[in-house]
BAPA-477675 format. One line per 5 residues: number of its first residue (from 1); their letters; for each residue y, z, x of N, C-alpha, C. Coordinates in steps of 0.2 Angstrom, whole numbers, plus 2048, in hexadecimal, padded with zeros to 3 digits. Example, Ala and Ser with C-alpha at 12.3 -4.5 7.8 and 13.67 -1.06 7.14 Angstrom:
residues 2
1> as> 7E4/827/842/7EA/827/83E/7F0/827/842  7F5/823/840/7FB/824/844/800/827/840
***
This chain:
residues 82
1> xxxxx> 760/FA7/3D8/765/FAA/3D6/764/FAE/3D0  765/FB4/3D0/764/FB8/3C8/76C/FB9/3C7  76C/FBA/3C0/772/FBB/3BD/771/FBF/3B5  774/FC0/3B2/774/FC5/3AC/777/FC1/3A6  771/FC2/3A0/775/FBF/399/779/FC4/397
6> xxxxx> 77D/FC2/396/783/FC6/391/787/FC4/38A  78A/FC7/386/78B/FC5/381/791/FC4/380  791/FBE/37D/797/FB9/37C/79C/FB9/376  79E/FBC/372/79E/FBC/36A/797/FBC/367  796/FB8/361/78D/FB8/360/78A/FB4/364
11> xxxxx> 78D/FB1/36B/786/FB0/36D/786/FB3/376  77F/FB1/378/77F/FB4/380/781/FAE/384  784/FB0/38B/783/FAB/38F/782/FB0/398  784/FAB/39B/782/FAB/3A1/789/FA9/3A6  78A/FAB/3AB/78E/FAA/3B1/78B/FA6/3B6
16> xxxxx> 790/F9F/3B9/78C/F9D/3BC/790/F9B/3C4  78F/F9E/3C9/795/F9E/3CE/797/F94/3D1  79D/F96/3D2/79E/F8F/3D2/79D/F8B/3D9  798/F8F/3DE/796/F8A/3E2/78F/F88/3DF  78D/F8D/3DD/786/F88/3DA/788/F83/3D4
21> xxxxx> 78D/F84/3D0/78D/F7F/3CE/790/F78/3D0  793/F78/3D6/794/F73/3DC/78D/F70/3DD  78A/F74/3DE/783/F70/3E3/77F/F6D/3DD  782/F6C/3D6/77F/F67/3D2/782/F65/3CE  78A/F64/3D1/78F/F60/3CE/792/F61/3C6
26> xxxxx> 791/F67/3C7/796/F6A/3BF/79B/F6D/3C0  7A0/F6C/3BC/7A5/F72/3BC/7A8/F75/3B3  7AC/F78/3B6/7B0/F7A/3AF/7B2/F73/3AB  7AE/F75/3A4/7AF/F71/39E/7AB/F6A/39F  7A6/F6B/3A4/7A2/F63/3A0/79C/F65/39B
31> xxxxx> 79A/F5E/39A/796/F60/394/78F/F5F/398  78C/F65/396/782/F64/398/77F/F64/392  779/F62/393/774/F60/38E/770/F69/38F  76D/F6C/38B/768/F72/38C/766/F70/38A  75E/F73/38C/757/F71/387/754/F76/38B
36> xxxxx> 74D/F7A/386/748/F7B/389/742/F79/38A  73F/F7C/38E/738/F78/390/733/F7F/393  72D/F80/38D/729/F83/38E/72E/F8C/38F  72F/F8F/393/732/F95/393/737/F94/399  73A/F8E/39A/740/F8C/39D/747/F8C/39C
41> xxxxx> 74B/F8C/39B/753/F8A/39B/754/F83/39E  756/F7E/39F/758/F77/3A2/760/F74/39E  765/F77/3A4/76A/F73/3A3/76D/F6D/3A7  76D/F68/3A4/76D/F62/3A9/776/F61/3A6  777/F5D/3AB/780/F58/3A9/77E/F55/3A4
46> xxxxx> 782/F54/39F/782/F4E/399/783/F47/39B  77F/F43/399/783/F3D/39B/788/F3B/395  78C/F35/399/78F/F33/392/78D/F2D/390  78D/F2B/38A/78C/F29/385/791/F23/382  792/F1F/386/799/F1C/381/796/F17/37F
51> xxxxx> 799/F18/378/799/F14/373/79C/F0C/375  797/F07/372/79E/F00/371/79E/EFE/36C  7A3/EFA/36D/7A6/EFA/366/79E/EF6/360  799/EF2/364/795/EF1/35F/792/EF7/35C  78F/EFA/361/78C/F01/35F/78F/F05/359
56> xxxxx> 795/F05/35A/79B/F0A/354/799/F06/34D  79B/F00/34E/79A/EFB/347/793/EF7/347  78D/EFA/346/785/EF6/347/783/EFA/340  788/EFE/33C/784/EFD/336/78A/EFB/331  78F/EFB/334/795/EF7/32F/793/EEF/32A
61> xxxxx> 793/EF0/323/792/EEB/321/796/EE7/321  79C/EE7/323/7A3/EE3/323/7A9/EE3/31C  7A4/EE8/317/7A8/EEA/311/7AF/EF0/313  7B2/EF3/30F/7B7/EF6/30E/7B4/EFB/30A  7B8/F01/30B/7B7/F05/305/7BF/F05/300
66> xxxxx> 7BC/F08/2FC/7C2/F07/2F3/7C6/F0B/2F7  7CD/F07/2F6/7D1/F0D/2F6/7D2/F13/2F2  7D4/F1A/2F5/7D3/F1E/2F3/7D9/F20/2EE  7D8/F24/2E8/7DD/F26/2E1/7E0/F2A/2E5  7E7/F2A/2E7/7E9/F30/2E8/7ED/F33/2E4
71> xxxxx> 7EC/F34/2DD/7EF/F33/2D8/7F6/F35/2D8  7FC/F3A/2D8/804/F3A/2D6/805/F39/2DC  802/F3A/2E1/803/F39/2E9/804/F30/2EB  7FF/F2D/2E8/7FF/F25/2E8/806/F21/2EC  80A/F23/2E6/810/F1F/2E7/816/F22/2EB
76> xxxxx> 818/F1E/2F1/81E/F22/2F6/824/F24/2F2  826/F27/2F5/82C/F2C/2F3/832/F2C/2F7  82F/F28/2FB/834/F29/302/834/F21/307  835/F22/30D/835/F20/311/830/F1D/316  82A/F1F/311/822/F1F/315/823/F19/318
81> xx> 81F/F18/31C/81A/F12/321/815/F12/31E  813/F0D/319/80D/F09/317/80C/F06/318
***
């Protein structure tokens, strides 16, 4: 298949018909990974990446941080949830 770069704001892109992107399971709004290879383009599916909850907290030393001065702000005025 050929197709034409064209310009997008500042950058280019490309048109991609949506049977061919059926025949390798993409559609509107997923995420692909692009990279080049030698004088290539390769857009593949993204995979996902989910976090667990160790993963998230594996440099957590289990301190807090200082609360923050919010200096005239600090003290409610009102009705807050704190």
């Amino acid at each position: 298949m050929q197709t034409t770069i064209v310009k997008w704001g500042n950058s280019r892109g490309i048109r991609l018909p949506k049977p061919f992107l059926d025949s390798v399971n993409l559609s509107t709004n997923d995420l692909v990974d692009v990279r080049t290879e030698n004088d290539t383009i390769i857009i593949k599916k993204a995979t996902k990446n989910r976090l667990t909850i160790e993963k998230l907290f594996e440099n957590w030393d289990g301190g807090f941080p200082e609360p923050y001065d919010w200096g005239e702000y600090s003290n409610p005025v009102g009705r807050e949830l704190i």
